[in-house]
C-alpha positions as CSV (number, residue, x, y, z in Angstrom):
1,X,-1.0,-52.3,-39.6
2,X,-0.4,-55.9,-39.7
3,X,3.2,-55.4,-38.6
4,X,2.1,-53.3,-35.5
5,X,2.3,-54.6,-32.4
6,X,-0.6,-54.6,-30.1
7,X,0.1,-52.5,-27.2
8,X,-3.4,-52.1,-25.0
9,X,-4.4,-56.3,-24.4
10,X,-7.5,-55.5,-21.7
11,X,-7.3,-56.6,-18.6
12,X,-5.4,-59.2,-17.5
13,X,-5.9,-62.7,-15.7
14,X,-3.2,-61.1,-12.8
15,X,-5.8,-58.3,-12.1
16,X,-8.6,-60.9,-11.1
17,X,-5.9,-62.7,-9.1
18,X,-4.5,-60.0,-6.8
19,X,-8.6,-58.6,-6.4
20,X,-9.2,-61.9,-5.3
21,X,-6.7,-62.5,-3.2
22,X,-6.9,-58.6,-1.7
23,X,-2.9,-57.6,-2.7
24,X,-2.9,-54.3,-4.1
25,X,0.2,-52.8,-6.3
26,X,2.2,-51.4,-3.4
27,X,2.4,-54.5,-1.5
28,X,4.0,-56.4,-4.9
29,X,6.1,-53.4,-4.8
30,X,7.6,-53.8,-1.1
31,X,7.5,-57.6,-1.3
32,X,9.9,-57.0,-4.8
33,X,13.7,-57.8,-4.4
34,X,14.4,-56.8,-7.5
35,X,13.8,-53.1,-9.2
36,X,9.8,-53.0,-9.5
37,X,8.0,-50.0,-9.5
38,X,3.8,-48.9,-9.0
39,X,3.7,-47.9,-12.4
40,X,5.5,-51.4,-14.0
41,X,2.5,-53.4,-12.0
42,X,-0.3,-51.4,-13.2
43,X,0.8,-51.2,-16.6
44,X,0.4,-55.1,-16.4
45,X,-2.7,-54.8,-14.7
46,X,-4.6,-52.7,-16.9
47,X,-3.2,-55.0,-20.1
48,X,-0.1,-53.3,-21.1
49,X,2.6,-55.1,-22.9
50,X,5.5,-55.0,-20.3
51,X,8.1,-57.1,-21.1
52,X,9.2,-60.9,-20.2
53,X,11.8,-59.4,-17.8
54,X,9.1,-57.3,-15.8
55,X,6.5,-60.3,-16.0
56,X,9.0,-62.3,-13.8
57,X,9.9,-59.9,-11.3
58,X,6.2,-59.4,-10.8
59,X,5.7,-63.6,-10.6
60,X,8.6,-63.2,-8.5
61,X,7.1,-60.5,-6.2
62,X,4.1,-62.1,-6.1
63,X,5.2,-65.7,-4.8
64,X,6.8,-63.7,-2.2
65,X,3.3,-62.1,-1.1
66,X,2.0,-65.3,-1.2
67,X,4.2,-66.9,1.0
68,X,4.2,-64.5,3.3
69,X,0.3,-64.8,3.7
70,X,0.3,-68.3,3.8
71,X,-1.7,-68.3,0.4
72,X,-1.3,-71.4,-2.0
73,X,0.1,-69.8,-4.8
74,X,1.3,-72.1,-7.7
75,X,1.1,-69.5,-10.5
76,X,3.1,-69.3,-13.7
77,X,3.5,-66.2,-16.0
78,X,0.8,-68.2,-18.4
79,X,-1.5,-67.8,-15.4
80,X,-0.5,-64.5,-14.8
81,X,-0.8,-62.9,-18.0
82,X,-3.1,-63.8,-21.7
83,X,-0.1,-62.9,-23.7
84,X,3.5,-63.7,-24.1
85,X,6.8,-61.6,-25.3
């Protein structure tokens, strides 16, 4: 048991971000240049280990939603997520 990864984390700090902010999945989605899909966001919504890889692309997609809305929007992948890959 002790060698088993732990798969389900709880919510995550990005879910309380994009509430506050009012950006639901879809629009990380459209604002994505790279390959990101509905179910790869709320998989890291809901707590989800996704992987390094898909934590970027959704920092990435992010920053570009934030641009876009004028938002300030300094946020890491620490601030994003309570766990690490």
């Amino acid at each position: 048991m002790s060698d088993e990864i732990q798969r389900d984390l709880g919510s995550q700090p990005i879910n309380e971000l994009l509430k506050k902010w009012g950006i639901d999945n879809h629009e990380l989605v459209e604002a994505s240049k790279e390959q990101l899909t509905h179910k790869q966001v709320q998989k890291a919504r809901k707590g989800r280990r996704v992987t390094a890889n898909i934590q970027k692309k959704i920092l990435n997609a992010l920053k570009s939603v934030t641009e876009e809305r004028g938002l300030d929007s300094e946020a890491s992948l620490v601030d994003l997520f309570n766990y690490r890959n």
